[in-house]
N, C-alpha and C positions, 0 to 999 in steps of 0.2 A: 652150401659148402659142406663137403662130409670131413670126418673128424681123422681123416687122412692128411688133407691139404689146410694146415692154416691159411686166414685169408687176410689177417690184422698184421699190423709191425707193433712189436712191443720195446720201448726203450729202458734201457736201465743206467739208474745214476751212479751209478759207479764206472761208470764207462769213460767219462771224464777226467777221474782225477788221477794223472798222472804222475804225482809226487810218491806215491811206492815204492816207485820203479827208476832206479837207477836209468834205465833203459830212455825212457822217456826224453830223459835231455838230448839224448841223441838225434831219436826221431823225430823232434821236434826244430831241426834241420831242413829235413826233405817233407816230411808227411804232410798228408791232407788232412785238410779239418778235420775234427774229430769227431769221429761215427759214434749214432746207437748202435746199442745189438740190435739185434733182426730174430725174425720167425721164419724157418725154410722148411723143408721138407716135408715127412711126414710126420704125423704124432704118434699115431696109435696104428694104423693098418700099412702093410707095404702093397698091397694090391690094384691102388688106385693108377690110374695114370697120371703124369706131373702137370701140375694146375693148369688150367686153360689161360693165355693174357697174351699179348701182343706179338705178333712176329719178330722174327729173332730181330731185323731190322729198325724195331723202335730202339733197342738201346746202343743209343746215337748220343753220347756224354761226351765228345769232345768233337768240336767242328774246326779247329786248327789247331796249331802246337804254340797259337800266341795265348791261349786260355787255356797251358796246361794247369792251371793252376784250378780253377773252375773244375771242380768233379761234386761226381754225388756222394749223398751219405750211403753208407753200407749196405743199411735197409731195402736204399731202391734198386742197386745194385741186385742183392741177393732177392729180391721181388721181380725184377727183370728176369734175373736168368731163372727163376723157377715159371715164368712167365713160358717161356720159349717152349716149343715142344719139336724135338727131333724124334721121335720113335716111326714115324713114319719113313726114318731111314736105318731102318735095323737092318742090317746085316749076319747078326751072329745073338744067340742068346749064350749069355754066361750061365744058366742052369740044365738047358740041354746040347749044348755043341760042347764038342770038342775042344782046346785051347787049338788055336793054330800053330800049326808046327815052324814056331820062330823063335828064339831066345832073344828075349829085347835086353837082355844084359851083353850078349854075346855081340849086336849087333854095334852098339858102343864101347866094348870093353879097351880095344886100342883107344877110345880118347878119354874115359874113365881113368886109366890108369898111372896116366902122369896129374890127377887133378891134385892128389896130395901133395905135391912137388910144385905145381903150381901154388894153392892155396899156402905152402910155408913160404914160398917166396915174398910172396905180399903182406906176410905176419912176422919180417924181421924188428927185431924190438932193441932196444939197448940194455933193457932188462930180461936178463934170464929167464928169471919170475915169469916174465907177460908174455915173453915170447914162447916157452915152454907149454905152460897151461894153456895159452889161445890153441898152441899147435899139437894139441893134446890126441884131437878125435883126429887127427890127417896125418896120422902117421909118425910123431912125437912121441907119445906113450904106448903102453902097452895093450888101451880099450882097442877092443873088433873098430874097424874103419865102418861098417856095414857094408851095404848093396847099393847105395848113395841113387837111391830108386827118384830123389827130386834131379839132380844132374840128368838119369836116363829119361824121366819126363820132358825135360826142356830139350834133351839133342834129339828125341823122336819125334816131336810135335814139333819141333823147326823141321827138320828133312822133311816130313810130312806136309806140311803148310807152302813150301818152297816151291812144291809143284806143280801147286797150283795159285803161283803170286800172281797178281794184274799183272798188265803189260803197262798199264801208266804209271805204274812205280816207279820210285825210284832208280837205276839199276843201279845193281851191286854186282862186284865179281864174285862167282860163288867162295872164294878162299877168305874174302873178309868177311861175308854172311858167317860161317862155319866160324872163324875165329870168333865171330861177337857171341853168336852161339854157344862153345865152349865158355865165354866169359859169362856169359847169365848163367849156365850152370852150376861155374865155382859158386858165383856170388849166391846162384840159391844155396847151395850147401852150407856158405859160412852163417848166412843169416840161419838158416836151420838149427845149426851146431850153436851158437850163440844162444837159441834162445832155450836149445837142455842143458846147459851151463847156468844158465838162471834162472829157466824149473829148477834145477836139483838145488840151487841154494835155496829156492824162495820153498818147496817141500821136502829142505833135510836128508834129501836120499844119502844113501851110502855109496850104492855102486851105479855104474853105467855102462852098456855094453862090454860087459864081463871082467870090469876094471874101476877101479876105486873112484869115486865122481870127483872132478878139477878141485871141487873146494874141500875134500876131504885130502887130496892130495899135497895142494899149497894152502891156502886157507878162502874164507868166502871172500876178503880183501881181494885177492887177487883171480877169481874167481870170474865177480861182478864186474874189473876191471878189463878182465882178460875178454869175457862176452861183448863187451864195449869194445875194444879193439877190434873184436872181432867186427863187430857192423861197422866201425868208422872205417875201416880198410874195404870191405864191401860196397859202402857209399862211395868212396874214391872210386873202386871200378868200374860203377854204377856211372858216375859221370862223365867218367872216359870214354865210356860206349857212344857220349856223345848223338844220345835217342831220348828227348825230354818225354815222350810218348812212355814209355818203357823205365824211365825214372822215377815218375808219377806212378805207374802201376805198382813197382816195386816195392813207393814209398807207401803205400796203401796198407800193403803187406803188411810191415812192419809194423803201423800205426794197430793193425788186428791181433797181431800179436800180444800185443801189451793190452787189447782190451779184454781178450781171451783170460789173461792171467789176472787183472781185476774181478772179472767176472767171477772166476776162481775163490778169489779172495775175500770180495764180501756179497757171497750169495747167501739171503733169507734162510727162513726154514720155508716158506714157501717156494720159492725159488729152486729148493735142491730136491724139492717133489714134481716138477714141472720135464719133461721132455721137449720139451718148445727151449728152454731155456739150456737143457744141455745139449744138443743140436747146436742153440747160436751160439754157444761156449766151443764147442768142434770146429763150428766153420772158423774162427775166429783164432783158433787156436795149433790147428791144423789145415784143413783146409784150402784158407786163405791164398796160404804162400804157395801151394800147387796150382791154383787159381789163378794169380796172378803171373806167375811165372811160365804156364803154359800160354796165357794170353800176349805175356812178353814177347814170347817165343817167335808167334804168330806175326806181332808186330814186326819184328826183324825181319822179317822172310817179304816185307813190304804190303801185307793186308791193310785196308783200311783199320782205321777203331773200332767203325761200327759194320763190318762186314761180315758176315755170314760165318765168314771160316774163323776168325776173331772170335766171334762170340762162342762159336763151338769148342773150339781150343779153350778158351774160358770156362762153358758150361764142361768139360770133360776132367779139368783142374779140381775143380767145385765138385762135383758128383764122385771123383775117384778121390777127393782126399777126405769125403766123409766116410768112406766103404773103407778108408785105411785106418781112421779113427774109430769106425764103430768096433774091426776087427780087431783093434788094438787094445778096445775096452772087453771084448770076451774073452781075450789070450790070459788077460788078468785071473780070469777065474780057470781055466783050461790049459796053460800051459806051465813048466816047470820054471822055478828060477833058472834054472843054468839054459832054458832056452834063451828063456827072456834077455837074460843080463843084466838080471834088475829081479827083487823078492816081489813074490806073487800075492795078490788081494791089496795092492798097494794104494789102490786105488778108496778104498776103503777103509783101511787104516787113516790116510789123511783125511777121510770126514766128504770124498765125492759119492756122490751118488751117477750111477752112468745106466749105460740102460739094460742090461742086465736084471741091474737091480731093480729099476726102474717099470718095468715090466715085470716082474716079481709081485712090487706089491700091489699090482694092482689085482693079484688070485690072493696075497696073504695082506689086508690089509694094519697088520699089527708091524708091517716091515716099515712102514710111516714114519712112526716113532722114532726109529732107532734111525731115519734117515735125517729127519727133522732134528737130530740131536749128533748128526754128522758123527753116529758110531762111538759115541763117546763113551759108555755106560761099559764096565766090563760085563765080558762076553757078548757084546754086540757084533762083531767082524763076525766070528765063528756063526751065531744064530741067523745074520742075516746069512752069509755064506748058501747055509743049508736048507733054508726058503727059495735061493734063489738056484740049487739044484736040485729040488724038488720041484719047482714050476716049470714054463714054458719060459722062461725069460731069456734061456741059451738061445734057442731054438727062434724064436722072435728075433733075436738081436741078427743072429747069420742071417733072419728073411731081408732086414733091417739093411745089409749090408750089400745084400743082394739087388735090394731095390737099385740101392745110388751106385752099383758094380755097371748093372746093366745099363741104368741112364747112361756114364759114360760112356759103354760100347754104342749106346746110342749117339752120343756127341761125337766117337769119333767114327762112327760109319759115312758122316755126313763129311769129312775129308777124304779127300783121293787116295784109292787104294794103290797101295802101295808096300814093300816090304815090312816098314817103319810104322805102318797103321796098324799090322800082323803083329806087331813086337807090342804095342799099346794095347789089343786088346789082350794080349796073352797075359800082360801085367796084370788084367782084372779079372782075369781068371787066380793068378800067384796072388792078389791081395784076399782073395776070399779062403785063399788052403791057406795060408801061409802059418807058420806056427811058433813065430819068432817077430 
């Protein structure tokens, strides 16, 4: 094995204890047993190709909807789909083509646009307070809505997946496909929004897209509560969908969520010098939910679990929301607060190490230190800062990004082309400029 592709699964014990996090009680509803973290990617080179292991067809984790409850841990999950190798259906490279000429925002924008209106509907509260703050990022207050880039994930990857569903499927009329469709969208959104409502409690920010964060607005009481409302109403949609396939994936989700933010919380000082470990903190944290919710997507459209397009939808979730994570860790160093919506190097102030920096020290290794001591020492933000634009560590991290940009064009060349596949690659072209 070269020092591109880990080959081990590493578990960490704090991945378990759930009592942190408010959150926890909830998921502990629907979720599946609870996962280690996992080792994915690359460590140190982006050059290699993704690890050699079994046809996409072994990861076959559910054989009917009577054992949805029977899934795997995380690990073998994320060991599986690095397992898979689709480059042999490349169609387009994200570093020398061209974006194809599709606007994957445009292509959704009529059914994006009522999602806010949707989403308040299902967040009516008897309190002001809960119903306010929950309905904060959807069009309640005054933060940016965004580009709501998880919604256009899940309505391209179903249109896309549709066309080429079995014929032993179930059938569906395509109007209630599209409606359940729309409905996995919202509900990725709210679980999304939920869970930077309890980032910014559990790391104190101030602001969030370009607007005061829920708990500096009402208080962190209402806050914690309000991100909990947010998922209990999500779980309700979640099982009106009436797809125990699709419930299970979802609930998976969530359960990554909350390990991501443990991870967060009590990593070593060896542990925040490790790239292996802040990858499984990405997937887990990010990731995840594009993961499972492109995989959802698939489901709907009547793919098997373990079929080909399934898994690719899956691998495409997985590969594009680390390419969204790693960019979202360079913008840190690179881009302006008033892009961001959110103060720059923030990442560093709270005591992360990402890979930027990560990459940094391994040209200056005196940047160790200050990482092993989570930036605490005055003037450590400023010093490391300036090692890490003095090194390669930018320029690594964009190659970084570019890896897991391109896998996905490789996961999704391996679906039928189609407009909606045009609009998915073009996004992973928009995740790698993007500058917000």
């Amino acid at each position: 094995q070269g020092k591109g592709h880990p080959s081990s699964v590493r578990r960490y014990s704090g991945a378990r204890d759930m009592s942190k996090l408010r959150l926890a009680a909830l998921i502990a509803l629907t979720a599946a047993p609870a996962a280690g973290a996992v080792i994915f990617g690359q460590q140190r080179g982006v050059t290699g190709k993704v690890a050699v292991g079994k046809p996409s067809s072994s990861i076959n984790v559910a054989k009917s909807e009577e054992n949805v409850l029977d899934v795997p841990r995380t690990e073998e999950t994320v060991h599986q789909l690095n397992g898979v190798r689709l480059e042999r259906h490349r169609c387009h490279s994200v570093t020398s083509d061209a974006p194809p000429a599709v606007d994957p925002f445009q292509l959704v924008a009529a059914h994006l646009e009522p999602l806010g209106h949707v989403v308040r509907g299902e967040l009516d509260a008897e309190s002001a307070t809960l119903r306010d703050s929950a309905q904060h990022f959807f069009g309640k207050g005054r933060a940016r809505e965004g580009k709501r880039v998880r919604p256009v994930l899940v309505l391209l990857v179903g249109a896309t997946t549709a066309l080429n569903a079995p014929a032993s499927a179930q059938p569906v009329d395509a109007e209630t496909a599209f409606t359940k469709r729309k409905q996995l969208a919202a509900i990725t959104e709210m679980i999304h929004t939920a869970s930077l409502i309890h980032d910014d409690v559990l790391d104190a920010a101030d602001t969030r897209r370009g607007d005061a964060a829920v708990h500096r607005l009402y208080s962190t009481k209402a806050a914690v509560l309000s991100g909990d409302f947010l998922l209990a109403r999500a779980s309700v949609m979640l099982a009106r969908m009436g797809n125990a396939q699709v419930v299970r994936e979802m609930s998976k989700s969530l359960e990554a969520l909350v390990q991501g933010e443990l991870m967060q919380l009590k990593s070593s000082a060896e542990e925040r010098l490790s790239l292996e470990y802040y990858l499984t903190k990405s997937y887990c944290k990010t990731a995840s939910l594009m993961a499972f919710s492109c995989k959802s997507a698939a489901l709907l459209s009547g793919h098997p679990f373990e079929s080909d397009t399934t898994v690719a939808a899956e691998k495409f979730g997985y590969h594009f929301g680390l390419a969204f994570q790693v960019i979202d860790d360079l913008l840190d160093f690179t881009a302006t607060d008033e892009q961001l919506g959110k103060p720059g190097l923030q990442d560093m102030s709270l005591g992360l190490s990402t890979a930027p920096v990560l990459y940094a020290a391994e040209e200056f290794p005196e940047l160790k230190e200050l990482i092993q001591r989570k930036f605490g020492g005055e003037g450590d933000v400023a010093s490391a800062c300036g090692m890490v634009m003095r090194s390669q560590g930018l320029q690594r991290t964009k190659d970084l990004a570019a890896f897991h940009a391109q896998a996905a064009v490789d996961a999704c060349c391996s679906m039928p082309a189609c407009e909606e596949r045009d609009g998915l690659v073009n996004l992973c072209h928009v995740v790698l400029s993007r500058s917000s």
